[in-house]
C-alpha positions as CSV (number, residue, x, y, z in Angstrom):
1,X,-41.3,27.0,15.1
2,X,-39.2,28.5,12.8
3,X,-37.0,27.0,9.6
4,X,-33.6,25.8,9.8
5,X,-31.4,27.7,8.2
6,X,-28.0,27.2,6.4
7,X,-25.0,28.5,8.1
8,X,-21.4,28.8,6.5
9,X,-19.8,29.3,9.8
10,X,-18.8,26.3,11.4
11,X,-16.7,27.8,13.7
12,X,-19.2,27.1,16.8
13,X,-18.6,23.0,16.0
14,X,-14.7,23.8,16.7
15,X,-14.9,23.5,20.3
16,X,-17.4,20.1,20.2
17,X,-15.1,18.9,17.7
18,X,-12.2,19.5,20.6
19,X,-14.2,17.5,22.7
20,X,-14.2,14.2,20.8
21,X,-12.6,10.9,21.3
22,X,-10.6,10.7,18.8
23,X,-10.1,6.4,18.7
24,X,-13.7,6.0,17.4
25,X,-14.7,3.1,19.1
26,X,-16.7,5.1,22.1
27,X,-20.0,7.1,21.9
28,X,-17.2,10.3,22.7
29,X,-16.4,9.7,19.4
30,X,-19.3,11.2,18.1
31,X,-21.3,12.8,20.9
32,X,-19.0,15.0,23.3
33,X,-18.7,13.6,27.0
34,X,-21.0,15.5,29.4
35,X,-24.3,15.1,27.6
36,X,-27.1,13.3,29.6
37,X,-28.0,11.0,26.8
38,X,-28.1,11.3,23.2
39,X,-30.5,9.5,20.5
40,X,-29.4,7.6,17.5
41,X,-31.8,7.7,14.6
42,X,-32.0,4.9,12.0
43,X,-33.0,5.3,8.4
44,X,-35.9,3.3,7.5
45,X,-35.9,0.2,5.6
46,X,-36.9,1.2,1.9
47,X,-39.3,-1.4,-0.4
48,X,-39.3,-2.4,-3.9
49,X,-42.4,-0.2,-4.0
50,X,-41.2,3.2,-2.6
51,X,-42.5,2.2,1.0
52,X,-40.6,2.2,4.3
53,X,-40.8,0.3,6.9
54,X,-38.9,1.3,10.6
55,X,-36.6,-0.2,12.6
56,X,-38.8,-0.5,15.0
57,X,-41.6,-2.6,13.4
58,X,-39.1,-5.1,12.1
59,X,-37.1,-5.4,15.9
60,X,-40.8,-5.7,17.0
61,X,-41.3,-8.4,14.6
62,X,-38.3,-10.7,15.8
63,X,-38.4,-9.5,19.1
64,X,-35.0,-7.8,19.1
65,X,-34.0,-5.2,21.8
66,X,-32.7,-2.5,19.9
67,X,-28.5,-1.4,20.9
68,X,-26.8,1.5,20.6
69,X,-24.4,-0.6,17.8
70,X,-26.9,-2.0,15.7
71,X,-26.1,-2.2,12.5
72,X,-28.3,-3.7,9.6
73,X,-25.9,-6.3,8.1
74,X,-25.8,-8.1,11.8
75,X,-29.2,-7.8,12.3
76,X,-30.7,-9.4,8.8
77,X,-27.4,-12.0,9.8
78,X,-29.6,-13.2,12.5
79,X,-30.6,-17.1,12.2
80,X,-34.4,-16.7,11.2
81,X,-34.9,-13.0,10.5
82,X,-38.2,-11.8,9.7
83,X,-37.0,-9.6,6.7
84,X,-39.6,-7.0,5.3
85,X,-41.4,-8.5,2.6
86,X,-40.1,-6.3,-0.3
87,X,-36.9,-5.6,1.2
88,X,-34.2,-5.2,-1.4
89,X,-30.8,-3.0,0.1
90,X,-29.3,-1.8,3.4
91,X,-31.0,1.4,4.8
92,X,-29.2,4.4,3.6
93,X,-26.9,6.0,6.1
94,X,-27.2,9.4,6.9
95,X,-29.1,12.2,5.4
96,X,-32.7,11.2,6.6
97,X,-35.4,11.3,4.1
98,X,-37.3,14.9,4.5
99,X,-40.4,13.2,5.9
100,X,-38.2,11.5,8.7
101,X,-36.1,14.9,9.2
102,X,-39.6,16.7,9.7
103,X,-41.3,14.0,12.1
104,X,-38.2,14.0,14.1
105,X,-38.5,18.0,14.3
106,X,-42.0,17.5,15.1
107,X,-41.4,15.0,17.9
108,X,-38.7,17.2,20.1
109,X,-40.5,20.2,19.7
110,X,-38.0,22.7,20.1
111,X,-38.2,25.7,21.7
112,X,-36.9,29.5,20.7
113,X,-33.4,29.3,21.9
114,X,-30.5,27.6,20.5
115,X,-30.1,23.8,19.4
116,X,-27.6,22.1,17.7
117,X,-28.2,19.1,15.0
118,X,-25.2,16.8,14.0
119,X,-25.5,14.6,10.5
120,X,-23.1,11.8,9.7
121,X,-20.8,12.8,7.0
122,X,-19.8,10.1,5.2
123,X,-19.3,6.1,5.2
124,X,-16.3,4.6,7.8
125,X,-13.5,6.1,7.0
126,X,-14.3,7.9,4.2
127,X,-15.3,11.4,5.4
128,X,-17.2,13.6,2.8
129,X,-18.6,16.9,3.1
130,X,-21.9,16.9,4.3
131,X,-24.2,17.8,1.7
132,X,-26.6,20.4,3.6
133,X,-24.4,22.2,6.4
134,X,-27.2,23.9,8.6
135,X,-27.9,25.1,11.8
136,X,-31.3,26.1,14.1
C-alpha cells in the first residue's frame, strides 16, 4: 500500500462538490447521489485516562441500533444510559485520531488505483479549512 499524499489541487472535488445537495438535511448533502452506500465513522469516546472506548461497545452496552444521525448529545440524553466509566466530553468531530485513520486504512484495504477520502471540515455552520488537505 502506498502513503497518502498531500495534494494542493482540489480541482478534482469541483465536480463532487457540483453534485451536492445544497439544503443540508439529506445524505446528498455530503455524499454525492449515485453512490451504493457510504460509511460514517465516529470518533471514539476519549477517558480521563487517555483511553477510548467505541461507539460500538457503548451502543452494545445499552443495546442501541446505531442510525445514520446519531449524534452523542442524544444518545448520553437517553433515560438510563450506560455512560463509559471515565467519560468526561463529547467525541471530537472530525479529524480521526492517527491510530483510527490507520485501522480504517487497514480495514478497506485499498487497491492500486484511485480513491477518494472526504474529512469534515468544521462544526455546523462554521466551515474551516481542513487542516490536512490530502489525497490517495
Amino acid at each position: 500500500m502506498r502513503p497518502l499524499i498531500h495534494e494542493d489541487d482540489l480541482s478534482p472535488a469541483e465536480a463532487v462538490a457540483k453534485l451536492l445537495d445544497a439544503k443540508g438535511d439529506r445524505i446528498t448533502s455530503v455524499i454525492p447521489p449515485g453512490y451504493e452506500s457510504y460509511v460514517r465513522i465516529l470518533n471514539p469516546i476519549e477517558l480521563r485516562d487517555g483511553s477510548t472506548v467505541s461507539w460500538t461497545d457503548v451502543e452494545n452496552r445499552n443495546g442501541v441500533e446505531p442510525r445514520a444521525w446519531m449524534q452523542w448529545p442524544e444518545f448520553a440524553a437517553i433515560k438510563g444510559a450506560v455512560l463509559p466509566e471515565g467519560y468526561w466530553r463529547e467525541p471530537d468531530m472530525g479529524n480521526p485520531p492517527v491510530s483510527l485513520a490507520k485501522r480504517l486504512i487497514e480495514a478497506l484495504n485499498p487497491d492500486q488505483s484511485t480513491h477518494y477520502f472526504a474529512s469534515w471540515a468544521g462544526y455546523a455552520m462554521e466551515i474551516l479549512q481542513p487542516k490536512v488537505m490530502f489525497s490517495p
